[in-house]
C-alpha positions as a printed NumPy array, in Angstrom:
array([[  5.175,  33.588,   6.371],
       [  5.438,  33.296,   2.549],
       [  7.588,  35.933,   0.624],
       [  6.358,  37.335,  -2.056],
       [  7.951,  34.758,  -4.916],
       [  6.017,  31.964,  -2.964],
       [  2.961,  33.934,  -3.206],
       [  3.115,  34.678,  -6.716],
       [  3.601,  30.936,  -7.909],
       [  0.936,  29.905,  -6.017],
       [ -1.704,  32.401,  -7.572],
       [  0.37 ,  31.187, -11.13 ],
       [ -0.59 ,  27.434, -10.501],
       [ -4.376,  28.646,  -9.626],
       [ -4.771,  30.716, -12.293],
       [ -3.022,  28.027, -14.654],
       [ -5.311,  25.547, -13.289],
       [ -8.381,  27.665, -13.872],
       [ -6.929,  27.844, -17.228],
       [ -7.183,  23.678, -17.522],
       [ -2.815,  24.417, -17.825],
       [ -0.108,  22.685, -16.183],
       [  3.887,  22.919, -16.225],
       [  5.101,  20.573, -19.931],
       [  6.902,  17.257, -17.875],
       [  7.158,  15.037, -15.423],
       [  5.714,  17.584, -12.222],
       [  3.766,  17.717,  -9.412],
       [  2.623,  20.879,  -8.854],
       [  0.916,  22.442,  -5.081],
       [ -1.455,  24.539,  -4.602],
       [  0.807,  26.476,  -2.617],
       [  3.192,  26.808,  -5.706],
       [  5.467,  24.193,  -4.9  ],
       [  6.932,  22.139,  -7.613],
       [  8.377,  18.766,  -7.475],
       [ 10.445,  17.163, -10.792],
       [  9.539,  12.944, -11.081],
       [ 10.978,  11.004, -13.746],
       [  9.224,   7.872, -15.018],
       [ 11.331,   4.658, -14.66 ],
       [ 10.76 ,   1.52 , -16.295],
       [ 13.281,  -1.251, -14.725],
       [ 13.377,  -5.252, -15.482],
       [ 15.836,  -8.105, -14.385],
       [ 18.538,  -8.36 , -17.49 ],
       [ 18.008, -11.987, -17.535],
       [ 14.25 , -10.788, -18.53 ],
       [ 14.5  ,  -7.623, -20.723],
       [ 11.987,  -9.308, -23.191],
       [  9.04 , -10.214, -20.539],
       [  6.703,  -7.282, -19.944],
       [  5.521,  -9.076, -17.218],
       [  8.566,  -8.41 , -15.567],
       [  8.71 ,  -4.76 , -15.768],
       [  8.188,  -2.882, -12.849],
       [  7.348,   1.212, -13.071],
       [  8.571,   3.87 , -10.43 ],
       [  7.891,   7.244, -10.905],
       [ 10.741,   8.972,  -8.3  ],
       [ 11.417,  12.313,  -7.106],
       [ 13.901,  14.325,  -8.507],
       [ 14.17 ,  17.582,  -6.976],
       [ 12.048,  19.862,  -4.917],
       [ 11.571,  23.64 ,  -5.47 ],
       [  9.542,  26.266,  -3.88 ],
       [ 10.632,  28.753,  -6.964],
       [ 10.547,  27.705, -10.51 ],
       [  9.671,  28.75 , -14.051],
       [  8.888,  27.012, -16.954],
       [  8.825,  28.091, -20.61 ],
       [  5.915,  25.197, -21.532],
       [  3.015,  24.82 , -20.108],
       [  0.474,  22.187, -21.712],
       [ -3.591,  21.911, -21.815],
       [ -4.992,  19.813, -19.266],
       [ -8.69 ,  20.154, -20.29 ],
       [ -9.727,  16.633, -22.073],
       [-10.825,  14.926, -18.242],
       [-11.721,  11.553, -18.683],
       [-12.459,  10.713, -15.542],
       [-13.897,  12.351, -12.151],
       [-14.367,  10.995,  -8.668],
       [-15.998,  12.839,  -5.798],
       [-15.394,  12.145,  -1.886],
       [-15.817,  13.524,   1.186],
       [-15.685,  17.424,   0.054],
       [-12.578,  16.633,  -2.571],
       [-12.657,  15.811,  -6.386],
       [ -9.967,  13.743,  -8.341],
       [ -9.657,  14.108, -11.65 ],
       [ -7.853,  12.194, -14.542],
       [ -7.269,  12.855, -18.093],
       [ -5.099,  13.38 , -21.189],
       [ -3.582,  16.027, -22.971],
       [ -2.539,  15.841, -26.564],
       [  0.413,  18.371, -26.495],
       [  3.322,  16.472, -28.076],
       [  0.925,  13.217, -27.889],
       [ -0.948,  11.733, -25.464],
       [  0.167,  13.142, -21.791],
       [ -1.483,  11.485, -18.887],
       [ -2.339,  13.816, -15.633],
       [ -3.953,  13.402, -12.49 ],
       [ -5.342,  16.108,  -9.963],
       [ -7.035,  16.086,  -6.568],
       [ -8.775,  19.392,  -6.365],
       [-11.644,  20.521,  -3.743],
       [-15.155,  19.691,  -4.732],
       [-16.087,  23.06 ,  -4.794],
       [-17.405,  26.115,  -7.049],
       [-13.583,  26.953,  -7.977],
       [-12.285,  23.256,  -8.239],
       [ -9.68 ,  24.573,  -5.866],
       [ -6.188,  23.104,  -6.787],
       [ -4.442,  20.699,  -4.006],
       [ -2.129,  19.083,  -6.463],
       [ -1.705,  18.339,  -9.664],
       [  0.466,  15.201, -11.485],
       [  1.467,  15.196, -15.26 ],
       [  3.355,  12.756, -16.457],
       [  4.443,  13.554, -20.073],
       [  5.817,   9.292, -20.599],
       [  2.455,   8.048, -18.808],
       [ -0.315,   7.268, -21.256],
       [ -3.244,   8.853, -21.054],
       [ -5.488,   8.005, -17.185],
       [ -9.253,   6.692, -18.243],
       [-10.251,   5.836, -15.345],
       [-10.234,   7.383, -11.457],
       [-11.521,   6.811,  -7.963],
       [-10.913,   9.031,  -4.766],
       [-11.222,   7.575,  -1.342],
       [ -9.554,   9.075,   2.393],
       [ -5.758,   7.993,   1.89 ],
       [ -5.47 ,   7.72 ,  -2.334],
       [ -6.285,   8.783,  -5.823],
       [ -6.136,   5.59 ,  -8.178],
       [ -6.16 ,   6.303, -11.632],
       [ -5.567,   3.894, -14.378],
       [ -3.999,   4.872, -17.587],
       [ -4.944,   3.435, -21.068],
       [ -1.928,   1.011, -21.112],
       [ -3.279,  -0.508, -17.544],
       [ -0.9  ,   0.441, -15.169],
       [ -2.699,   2.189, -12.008],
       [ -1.01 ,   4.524, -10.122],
       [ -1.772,   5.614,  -6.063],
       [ -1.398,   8.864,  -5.203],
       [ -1.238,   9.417,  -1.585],
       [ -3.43 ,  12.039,  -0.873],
       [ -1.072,  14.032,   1.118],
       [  2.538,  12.873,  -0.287],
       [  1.209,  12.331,  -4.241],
       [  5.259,  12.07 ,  -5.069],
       [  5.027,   8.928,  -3.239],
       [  3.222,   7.193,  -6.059],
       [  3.08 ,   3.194,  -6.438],
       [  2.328,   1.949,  -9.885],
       [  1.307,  -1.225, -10.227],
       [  0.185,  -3.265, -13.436],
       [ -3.762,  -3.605, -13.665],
       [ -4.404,  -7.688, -13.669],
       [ -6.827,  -7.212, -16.135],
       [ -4.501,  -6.682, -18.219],
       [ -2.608,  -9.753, -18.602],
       [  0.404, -10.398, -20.923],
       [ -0.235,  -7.178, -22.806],
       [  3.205,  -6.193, -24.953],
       [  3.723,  -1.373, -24.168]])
C-alpha cells in the first residue's frame, strides 16, 4: 500500500502534468510519483575529440526516489510532435525555460492524457519529431540524435545519431 507521501507526489505529477509542468532537469518522472535523476553524457575516444562522428550519447541513471521536491518546475506545453497507438499517446516537444529543453512523454490516449511517464532533458535539444509503437517511444531532437524509450523502463534510453544527418558539427 502507498503511504500518504507516495500518494501526494503522484496527484503533484498529475496535476503538474495537467498543468503542461514538469520537474527543471534531467528527470523522469511516474505517474505514480516516482522520480528518477539522468544525466546526459557525451563521450568520444581521446585520439578523436575533434570527430563528431565519433561521439557517442548516454543518458544514465543517477538516483532513484520515491520522495522528492523540487524548487523549479518548467512549461512543457510547446508539443511538437504526437503519436497515437494502441490506446497510448507519445508526445514530444520543447520548452523554452532557460533555452530550448527537449521532453518526451508517453501518456494514455484518453480524455485526461493520463500521465505514464514523462522525460525532460534540460542538455537535449528540443524533440521534433515522435512515433509510438508496443516496446518504444522514438523521438528525434532538432540536432538528430533519436532517442528509444522503452515503454516500460524509459531510463533505459539508447540514443543513437539519426543517419540523415551526416557529418553535422553540435
Amino acid at each position: 500500500m502507498k503511504d500518504a507521501a507516495t500518494t501526494a507526489m503522484a496527484r503533484q505529477v498529475r496535476r503538474r502534468w495537467r498543468d503542461r509542468e514538469a520537474p527543471d532537469g534531467d528527470f523522469i518522472v511516474f505517474a505514480d510519483g516516482s522520480h528518477t535523476v539522468m544525466d546526459l553524457l557525451c563521450m568520444q575516444p581521446p585520439d578523436r575529440l575533434d570527430d563528431p562522428q565519433a561521439e557517442s550519447w548516454h543518458w544514465i541513471e543517477v538516483l532513484r526516489a520515491t520522495e522528492w521536491s523540487t524548487d523549479s518546475w518548467v512549461e512543457v506545453d510547446s508539443a511538437l510532435a504526437t503519436h497515437t497507438h494502441a490506446g497510448s499517446r507519445a508526445w514530444a516537444g520543447e520548452s523554452a525555460h532557460h533555452g530550448s529543453i527537449g521532453w518526451v512523454a508517453l501518456a494514455r490516449d484518453d480524455d485526461e492524457s493520463t500521465l505514464e511517464w514523462l522525460a525532460v532533458s534540460s542538455w537535449s535539444n528540443p524533440f521534433h519529431e515522435v512515433t509510438l509503437d508496443d516496446t518504444a517511444v522514438t523521438a528525434v531532437s532538432t540536432s538528430g540524435r533519436i532517442w528509444a524509450f522503452p515503454r516500460n523502463a524509459p531510463q533505459k534510453v539508447r540514443i543513437t545519431d539519426d543517419p540523415a544527418y551526416p557529418g553535422r558539427r553540435r
